[in-house]
DRENVEX-843995 format. One record per residue: residue number from 1; y, x negated, z negated of N, C-alpha, C, CB in turn. Coordinates in steps of 0.2 Angstrom, whole numbers. Glycine has a CB too. Layout:
NUM;Y;X;Z;Y;X;Z;Y;X;Z;Y;X;Z
...
//
This chain:
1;353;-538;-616;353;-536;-610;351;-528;-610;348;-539;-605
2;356;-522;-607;353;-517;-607;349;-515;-605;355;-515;-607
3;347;-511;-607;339;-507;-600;343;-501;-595;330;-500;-605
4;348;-498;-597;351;-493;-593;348;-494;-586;358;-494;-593
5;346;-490;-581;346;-492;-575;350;-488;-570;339;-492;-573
6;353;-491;-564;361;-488;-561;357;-486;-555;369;-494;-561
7;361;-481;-554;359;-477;-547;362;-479;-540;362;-471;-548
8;361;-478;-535;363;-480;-528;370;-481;-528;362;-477;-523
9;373;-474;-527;380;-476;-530;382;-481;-535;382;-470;-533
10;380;-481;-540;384;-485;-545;382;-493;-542;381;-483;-554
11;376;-494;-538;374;-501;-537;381;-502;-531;364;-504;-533
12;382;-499;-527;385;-500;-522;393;-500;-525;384;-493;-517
13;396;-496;-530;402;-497;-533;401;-505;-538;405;-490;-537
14;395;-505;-540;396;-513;-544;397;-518;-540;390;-516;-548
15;394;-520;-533;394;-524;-530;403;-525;-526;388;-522;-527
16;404;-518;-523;410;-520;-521;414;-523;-527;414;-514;-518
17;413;-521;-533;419;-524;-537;418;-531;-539;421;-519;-544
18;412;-532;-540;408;-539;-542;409;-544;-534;398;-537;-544
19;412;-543;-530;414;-546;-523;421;-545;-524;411;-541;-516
20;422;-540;-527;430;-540;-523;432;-538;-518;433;-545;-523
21;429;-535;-513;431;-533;-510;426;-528;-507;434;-537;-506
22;425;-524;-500;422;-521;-495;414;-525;-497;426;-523;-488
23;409;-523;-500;405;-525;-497;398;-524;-493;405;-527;-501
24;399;-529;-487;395;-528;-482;387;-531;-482;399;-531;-476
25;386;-533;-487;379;-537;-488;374;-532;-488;378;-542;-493
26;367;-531;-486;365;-525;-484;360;-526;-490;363;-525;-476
27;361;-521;-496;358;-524;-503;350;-518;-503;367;-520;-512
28;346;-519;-507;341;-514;-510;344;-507;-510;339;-517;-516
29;341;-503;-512;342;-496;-514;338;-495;-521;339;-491;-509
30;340;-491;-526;338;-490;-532;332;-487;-532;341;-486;-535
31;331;-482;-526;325;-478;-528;327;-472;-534;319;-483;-530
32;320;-471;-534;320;-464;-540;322;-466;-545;314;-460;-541
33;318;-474;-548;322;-476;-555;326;-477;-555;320;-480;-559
34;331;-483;-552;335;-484;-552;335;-491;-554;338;-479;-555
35;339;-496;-553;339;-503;-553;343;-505;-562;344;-506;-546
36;342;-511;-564;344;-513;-572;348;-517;-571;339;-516;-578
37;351;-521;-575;357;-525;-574;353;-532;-570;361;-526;-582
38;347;-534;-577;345;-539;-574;342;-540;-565;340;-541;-579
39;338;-533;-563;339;-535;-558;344;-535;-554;336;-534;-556
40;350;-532;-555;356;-532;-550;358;-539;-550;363;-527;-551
41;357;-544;-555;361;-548;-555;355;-552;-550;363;-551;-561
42;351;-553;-553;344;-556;-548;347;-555;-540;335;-551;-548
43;348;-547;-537;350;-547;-531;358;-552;-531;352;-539;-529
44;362;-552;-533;370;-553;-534;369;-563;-532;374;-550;-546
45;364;-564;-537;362;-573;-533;361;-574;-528;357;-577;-534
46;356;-570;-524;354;-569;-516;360;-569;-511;349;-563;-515
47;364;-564;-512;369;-563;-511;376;-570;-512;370;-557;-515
48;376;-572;-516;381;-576;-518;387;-574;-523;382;-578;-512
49;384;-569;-529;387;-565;-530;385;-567;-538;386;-558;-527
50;391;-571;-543;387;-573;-551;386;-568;-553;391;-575;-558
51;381;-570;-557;378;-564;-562;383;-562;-568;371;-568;-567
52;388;-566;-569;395;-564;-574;399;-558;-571;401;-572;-575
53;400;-559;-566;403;-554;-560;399;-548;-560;404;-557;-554
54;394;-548;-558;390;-544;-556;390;-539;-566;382;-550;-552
55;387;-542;-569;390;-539;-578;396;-537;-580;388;-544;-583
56;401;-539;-576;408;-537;-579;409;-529;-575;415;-545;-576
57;406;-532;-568;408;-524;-563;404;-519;-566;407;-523;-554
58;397;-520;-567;393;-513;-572;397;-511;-579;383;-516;-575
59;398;-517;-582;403;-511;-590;408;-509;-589;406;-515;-596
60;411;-510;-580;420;-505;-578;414;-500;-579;425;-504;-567
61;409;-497;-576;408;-490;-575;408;-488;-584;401;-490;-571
62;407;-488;-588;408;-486;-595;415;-487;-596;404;-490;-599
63;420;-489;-595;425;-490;-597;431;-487;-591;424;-495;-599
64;428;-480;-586;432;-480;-582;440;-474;-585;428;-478;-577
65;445;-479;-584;450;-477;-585;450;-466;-581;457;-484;-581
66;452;-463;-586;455;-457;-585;461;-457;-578;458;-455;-591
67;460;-451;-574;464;-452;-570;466;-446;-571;462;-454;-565
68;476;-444;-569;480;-441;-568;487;-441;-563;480;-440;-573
69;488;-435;-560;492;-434;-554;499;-428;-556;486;-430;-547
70;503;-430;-551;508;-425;-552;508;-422;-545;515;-428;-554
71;510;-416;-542;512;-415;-536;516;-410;-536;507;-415;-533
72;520;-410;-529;527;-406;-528;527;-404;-520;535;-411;-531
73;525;-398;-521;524;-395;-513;515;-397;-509;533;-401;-506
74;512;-401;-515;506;-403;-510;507;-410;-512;507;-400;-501
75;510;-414;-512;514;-421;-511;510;-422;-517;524;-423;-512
76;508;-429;-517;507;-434;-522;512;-438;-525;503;-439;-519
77;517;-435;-531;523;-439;-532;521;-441;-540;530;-436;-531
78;518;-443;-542;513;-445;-550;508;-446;-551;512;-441;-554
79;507;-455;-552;502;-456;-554;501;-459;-562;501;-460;-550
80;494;-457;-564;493;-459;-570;485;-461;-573;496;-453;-574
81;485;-467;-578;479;-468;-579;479;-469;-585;477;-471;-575
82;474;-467;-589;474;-467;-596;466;-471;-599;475;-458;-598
83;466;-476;-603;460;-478;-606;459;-479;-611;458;-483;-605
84;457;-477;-617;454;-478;-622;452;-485;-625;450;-474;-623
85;456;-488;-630;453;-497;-630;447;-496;-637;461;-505;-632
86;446;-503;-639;441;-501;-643;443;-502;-648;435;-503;-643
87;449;-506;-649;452;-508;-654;461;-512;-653;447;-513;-657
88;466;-511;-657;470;-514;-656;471;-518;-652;471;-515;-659
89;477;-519;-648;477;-525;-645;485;-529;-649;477;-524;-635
90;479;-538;-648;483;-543;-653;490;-543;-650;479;-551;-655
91;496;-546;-654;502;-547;-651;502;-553;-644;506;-550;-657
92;496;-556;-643;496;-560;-638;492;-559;-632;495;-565;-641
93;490;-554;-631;486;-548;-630;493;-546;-626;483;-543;-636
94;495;-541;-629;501;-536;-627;505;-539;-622;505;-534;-633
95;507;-547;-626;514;-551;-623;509;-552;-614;517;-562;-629
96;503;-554;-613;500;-556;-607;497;-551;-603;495;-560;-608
97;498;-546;-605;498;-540;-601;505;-538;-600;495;-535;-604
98;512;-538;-601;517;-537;-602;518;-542;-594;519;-538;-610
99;517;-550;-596;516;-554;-590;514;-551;-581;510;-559;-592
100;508;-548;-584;503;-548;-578;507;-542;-576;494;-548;-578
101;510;-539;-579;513;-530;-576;519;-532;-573;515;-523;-583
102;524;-537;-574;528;-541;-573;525;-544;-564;529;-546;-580
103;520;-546;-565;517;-550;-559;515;-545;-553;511;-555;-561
104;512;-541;-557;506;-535;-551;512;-532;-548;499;-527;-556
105;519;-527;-553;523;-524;-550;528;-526;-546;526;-522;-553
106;530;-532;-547;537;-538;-546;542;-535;-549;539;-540;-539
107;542;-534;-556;548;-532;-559;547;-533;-565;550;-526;-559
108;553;-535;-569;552;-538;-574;551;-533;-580;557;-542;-576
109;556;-526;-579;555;-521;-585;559;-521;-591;547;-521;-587
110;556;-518;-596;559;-519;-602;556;-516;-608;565;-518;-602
111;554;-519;-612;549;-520;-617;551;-519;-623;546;-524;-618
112;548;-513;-627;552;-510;-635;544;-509;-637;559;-502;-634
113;546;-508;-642;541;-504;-647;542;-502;-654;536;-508;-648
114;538;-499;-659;539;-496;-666;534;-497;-669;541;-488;-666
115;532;-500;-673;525;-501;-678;519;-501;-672;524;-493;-685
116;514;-498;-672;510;-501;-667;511;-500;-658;502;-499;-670
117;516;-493;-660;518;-493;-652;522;-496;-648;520;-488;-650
118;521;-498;-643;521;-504;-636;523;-499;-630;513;-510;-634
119;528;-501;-625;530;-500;-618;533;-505;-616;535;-494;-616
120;531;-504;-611;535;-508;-606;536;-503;-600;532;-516;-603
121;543;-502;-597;548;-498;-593;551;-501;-589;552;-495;-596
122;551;-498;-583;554;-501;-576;556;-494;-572;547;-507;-571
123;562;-490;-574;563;-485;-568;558;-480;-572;561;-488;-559
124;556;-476;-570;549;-473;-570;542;-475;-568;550;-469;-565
125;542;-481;-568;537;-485;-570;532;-487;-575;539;-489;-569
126;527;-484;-580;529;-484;-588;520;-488;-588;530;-474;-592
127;521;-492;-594;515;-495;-597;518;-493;-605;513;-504;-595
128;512;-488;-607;512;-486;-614;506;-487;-619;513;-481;-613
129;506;-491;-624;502;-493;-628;501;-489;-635;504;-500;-628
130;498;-485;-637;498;-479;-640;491;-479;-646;498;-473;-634
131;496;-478;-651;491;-479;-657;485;-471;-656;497;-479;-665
132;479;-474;-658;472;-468;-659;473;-470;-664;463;-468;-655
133;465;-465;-667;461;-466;-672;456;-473;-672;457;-460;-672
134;454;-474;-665;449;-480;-668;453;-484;-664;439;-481;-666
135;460;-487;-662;464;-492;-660;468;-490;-656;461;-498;-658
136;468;-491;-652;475;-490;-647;472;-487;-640;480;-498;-645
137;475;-484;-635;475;-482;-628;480;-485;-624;475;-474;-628
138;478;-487;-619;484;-489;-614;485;-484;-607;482;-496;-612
139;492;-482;-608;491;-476;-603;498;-479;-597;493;-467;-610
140;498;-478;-592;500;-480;-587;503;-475;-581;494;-484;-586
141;508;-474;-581;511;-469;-578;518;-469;-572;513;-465;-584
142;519;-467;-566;525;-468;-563;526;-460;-558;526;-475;-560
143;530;-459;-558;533;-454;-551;539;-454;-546;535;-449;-553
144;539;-452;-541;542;-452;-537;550;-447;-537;538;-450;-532
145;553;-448;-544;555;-446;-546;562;-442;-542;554;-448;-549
146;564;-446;-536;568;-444;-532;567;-439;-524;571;-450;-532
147;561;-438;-525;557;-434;-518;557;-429;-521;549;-436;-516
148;558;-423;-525;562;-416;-525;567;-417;-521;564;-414;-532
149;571;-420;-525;580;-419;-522;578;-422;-514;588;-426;-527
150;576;-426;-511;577;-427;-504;574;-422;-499;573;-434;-502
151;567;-419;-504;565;-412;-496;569;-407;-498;554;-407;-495
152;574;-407;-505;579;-402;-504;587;-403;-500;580;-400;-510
153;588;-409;-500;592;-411;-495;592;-412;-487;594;-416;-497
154;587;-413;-487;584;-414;-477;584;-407;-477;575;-417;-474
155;578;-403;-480;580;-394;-478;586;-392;-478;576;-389;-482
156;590;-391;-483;598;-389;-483;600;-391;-476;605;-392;-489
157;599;-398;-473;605;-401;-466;599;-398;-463;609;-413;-465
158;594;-396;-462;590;-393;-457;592;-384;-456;581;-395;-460
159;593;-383;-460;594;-375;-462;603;-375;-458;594;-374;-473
160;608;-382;-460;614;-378;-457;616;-381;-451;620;-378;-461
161;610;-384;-449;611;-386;-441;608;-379;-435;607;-395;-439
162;602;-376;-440;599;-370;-435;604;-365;-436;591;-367;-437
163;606;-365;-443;610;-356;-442;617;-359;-438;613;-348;-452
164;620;-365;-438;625;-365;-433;624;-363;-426;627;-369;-434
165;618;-367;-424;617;-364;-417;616;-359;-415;613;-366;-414
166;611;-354;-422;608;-347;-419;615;-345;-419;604;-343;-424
167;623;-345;-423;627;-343;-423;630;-343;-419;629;-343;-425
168;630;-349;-416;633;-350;-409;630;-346;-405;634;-357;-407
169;625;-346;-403;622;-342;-397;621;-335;-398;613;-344;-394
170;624;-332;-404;624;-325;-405;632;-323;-401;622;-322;-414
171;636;-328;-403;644;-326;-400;643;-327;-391;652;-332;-403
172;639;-330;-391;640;-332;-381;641;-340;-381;648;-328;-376
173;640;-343;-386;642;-349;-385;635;-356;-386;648;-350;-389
174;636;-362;-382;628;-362;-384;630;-368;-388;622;-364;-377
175;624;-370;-395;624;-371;-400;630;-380;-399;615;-370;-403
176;631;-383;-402;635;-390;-400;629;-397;-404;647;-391;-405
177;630;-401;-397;626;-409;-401;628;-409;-409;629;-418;-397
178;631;-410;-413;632;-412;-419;626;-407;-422;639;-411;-422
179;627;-400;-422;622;-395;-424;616;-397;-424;622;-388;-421
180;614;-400;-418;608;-402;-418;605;-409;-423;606;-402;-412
181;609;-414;-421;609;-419;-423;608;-419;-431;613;-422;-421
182;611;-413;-434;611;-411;-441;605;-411;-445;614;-404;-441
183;600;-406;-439;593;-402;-440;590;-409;-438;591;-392;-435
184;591;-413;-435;585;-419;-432;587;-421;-439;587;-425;-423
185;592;-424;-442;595;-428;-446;591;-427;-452;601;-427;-447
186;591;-420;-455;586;-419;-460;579;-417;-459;587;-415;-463
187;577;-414;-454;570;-417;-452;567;-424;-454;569;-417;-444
188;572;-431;-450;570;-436;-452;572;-439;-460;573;-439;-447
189;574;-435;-464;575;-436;-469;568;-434;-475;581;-432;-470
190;569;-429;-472;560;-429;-477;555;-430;-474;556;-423;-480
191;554;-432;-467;548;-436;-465;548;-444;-467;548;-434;-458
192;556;-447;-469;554;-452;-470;552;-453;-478;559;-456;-467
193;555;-450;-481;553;-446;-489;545;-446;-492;555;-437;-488
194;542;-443;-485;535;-438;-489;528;-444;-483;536;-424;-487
195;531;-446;-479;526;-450;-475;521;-456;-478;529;-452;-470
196;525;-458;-481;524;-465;-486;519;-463;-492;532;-470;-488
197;522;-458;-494;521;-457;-502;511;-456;-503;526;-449;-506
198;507;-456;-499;500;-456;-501;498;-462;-500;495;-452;-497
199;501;-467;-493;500;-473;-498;501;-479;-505;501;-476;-494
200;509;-475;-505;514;-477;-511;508;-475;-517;524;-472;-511
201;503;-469;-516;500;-463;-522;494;-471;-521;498;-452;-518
202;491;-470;-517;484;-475;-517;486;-483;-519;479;-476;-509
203;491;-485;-518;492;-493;-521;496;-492;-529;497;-498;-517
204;498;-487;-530;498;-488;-539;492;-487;-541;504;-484;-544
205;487;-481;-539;483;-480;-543;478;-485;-542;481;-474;-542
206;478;-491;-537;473;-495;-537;474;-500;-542;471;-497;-530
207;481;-503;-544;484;-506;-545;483;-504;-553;490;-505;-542
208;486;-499;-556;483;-496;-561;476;-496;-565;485;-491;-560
209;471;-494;-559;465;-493;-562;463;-501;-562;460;-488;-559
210;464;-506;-560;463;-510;-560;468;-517;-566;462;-510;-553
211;471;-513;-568;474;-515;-574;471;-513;-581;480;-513;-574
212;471;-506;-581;466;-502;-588;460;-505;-589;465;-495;-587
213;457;-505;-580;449;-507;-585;450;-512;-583;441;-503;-583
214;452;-519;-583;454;-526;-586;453;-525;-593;462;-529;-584
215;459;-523;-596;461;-523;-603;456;-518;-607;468;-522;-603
216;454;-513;-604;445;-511;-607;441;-516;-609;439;-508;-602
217;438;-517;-604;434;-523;-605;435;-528;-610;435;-527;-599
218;442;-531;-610;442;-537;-614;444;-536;-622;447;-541;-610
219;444;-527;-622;443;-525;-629;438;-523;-632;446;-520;-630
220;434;-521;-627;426;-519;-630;424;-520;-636;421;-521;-626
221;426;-525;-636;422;-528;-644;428;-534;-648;412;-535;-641
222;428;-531;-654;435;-534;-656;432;-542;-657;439;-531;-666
223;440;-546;-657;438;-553;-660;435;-555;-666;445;-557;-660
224;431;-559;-666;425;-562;-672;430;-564;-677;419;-569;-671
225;430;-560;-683;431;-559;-688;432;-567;-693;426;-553;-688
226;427;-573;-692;429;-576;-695;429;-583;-691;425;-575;-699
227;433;-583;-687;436;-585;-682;444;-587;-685;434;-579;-677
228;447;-593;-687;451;-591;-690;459;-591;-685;451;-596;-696
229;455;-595;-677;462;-598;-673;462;-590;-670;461;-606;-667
230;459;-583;-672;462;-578;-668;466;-574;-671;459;-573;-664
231;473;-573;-664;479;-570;-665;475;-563;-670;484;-569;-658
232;481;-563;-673;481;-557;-678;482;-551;-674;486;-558;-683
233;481;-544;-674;483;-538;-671;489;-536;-672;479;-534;-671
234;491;-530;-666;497;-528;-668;499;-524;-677;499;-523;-661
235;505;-524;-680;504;-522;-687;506;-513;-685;510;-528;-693
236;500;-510;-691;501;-504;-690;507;-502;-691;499;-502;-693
//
């Protein structure tokens, strides 16, 4: 059991994740020392919250995946998340994560690799399994790759529906419905484009981080060694 003791923050993020969801149960506060695992869990029974749960959500916090972004104009169009494992992951390992990415995404993808490096690819969708020094990292990446080209196309049909009108009202004549319908046309073109994309940005990255530090976790400590029914790891 460790002695570490976790701060208000950190009790408040263990608990929502040890729930799964929002949690509204009105818990202790750390104080100035700060609370230990064993008593979070003590609280986590009162609550109705296992003590396994309650120990799985304190080691996310050690094992929080790296976060990375792309952006274009301001826009969230790249997400990424990177984790360091502690050791290889075994071929049966890989294949059930390969499953659950298949399941979380709804797409089946497609899966290659080279001596210990592993992907699986869907579009711009990427799970990349990447040899380190002390085993592997799993790194987790997608973008919006087609939201350049659309706010440059809605602005072009926005751009030649105004200078037609302006050009029209510079000869005496007043601008015609299609001209406008042009500049409404791409307006609606990148608003439908760029409106969605912070929530499209917050569900991969929840999606993600909550895939990496899964497969943290269940690396942390390699399989026992004399143990003879565990799968073998991937070959260097």
């Amino acid at each position: 059991m460790t002695d570490r003791r976790y701060n208000d923050d950190e009790i408040a993020e263990i608990f929502q994740k040890a729930s799964e969801g929002p949690q509204g149960t009105s818990l202790q506060r750390a104080g100035g020392d700060g609370l230990t695992l064993a008593q979070l869990q003590d609280i986590g029974r009162e609550v109705g919250i296992s003590p396994e749960a309650v120990d799985r959500a304190a080691r996310s916090l050690d094992v929080r995946p790296r976060a990375g972004s792309r952006k274009f104009l301001g826009l969230p169009i790249g997400v990424q998340r990177t984790v360091d494992l502690g050791r290889r992951l075994t071929e049966d390992e890989w294949e059930r994560l390969v499953v659950e990415l298949r399941e979380v995404f709804g797409a089946r993808g497609t899966v290659s690799g080279s001596g210990s490096f592993r992907q699986w690819t869907n579009g711009n969708l990427q799970a990349l399994l990447e040899p380190t020094a002390t085993g592997q990292r799993l790194r987790m990446l997608t973008t919006k790759g087609n939201l350049p080209v659309s706010i440059v196309t809605g602005a072009a049909m926005m751009s030649m529906g105004i200078v037609a009108m302006i050009t029209a009202g510079g000869i005496g004549h007043v601008g015609t419905v299609p001209d406008l319908l042009i500049s409404l046309f791409g307006a609606g073109f990148i608003a439908n484009s760029t409106l969605r994309l912070p929530s499209w940005a917050r569900l991969r990255a929840s999606q993600m981080e909550a895939l990496t530090s899964r497969v943290a976790l269940e690396t942390a400590a390699p399989p026992a060694p004399d143990d003879p029914d565990d799968p073998k790891p991937l070959p260097p």
